[in-house]
C-alpha positions in Angstrom: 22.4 96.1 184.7 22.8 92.8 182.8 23.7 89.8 184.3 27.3 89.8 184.2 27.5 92.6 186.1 25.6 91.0 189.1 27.5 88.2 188.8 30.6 90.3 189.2 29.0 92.3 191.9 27.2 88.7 193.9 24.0 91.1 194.6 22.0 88.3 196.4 18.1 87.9 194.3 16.3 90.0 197.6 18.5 92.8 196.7 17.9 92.8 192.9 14.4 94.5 191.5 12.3 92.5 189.5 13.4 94.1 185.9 17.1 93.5 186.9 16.2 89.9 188.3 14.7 89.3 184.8 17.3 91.1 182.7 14.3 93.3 181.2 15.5 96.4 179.2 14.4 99.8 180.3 11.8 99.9 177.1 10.4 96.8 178.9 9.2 98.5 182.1 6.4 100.5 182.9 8.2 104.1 182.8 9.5 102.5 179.6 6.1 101.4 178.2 4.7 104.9 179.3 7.5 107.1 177.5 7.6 105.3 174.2 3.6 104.9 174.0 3.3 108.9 175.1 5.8 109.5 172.4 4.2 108.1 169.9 0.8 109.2 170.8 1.5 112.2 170.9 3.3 112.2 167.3 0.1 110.8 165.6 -1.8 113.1 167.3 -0.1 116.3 166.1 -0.6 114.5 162.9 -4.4 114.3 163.2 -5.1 117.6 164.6 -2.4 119.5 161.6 -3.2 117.7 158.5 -6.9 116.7 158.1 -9.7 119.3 157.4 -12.0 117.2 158.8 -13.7 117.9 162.4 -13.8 114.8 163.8 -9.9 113.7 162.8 -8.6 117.3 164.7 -10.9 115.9 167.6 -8.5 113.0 167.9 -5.6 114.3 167.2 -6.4 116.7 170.3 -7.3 113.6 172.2 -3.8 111.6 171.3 -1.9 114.7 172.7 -3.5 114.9 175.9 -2.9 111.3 176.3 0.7 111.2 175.4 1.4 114.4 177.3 -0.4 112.5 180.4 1.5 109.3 179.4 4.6 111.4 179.6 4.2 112.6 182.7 3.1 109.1 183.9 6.2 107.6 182.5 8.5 110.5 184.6 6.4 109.6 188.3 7.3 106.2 187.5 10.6 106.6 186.7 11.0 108.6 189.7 9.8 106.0 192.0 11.5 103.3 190.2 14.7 105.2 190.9 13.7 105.9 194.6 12.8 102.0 195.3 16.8 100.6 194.0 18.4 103.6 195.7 16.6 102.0 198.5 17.7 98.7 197.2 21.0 99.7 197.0 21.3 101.3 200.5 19.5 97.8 201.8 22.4 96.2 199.8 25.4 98.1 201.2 24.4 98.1 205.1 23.7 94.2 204.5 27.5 94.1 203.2 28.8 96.0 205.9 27.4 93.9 208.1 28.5 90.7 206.5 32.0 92.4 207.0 32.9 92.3 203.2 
């Protein structure tokens, strides 16, 4: 969410999660970091291991897939818990309103 929506919204700063607070992009958090750097590992490394004849380039290449495939799945546990902590967030947020009788 950018800013303008929290403004329209008046989410008070304990209710807000640090990438929202700080009007970071999605690219810009860890699940974010994880997905495009397993992405892109693993792009180079099917480069490596298809292309060279050379032993110790496939070695590599094998190497950069099972790091982006582990990056990958890194970047989809942290997504998952990311999404879990501002449902939470959310639910906090809602209850608070309620009780403020808005």
């Amino acid at each position: 969410m950018a800013a303008d929506e929290y403004e329209e919204l008046d989410i008070p700063p304990q209710f807000q999660t640090f990438a929202d607070r700080h009007h970071l992009e999605y690219r810009q958090t860890p699940p974010g970091i994880a997905l495009y750097l397993g992405l892109a590992a693993i792009f180079v490394g099917a480069l490596f291991s298809a292309a060279p004849k050379v032993a110790d380039d496939r070695i590599i290449g094998y190497l950069l897939l099972g790091g982006g495939a582990v990056l990958l799945v890194a970047s989809r546990v942290l997504h998952k818990r990311k999404q879990r902590r501002e449902d939470a967030l959310y639910r906090e947020y809602l209850q608070w309103k309620k009780e403020q009788g808005g």
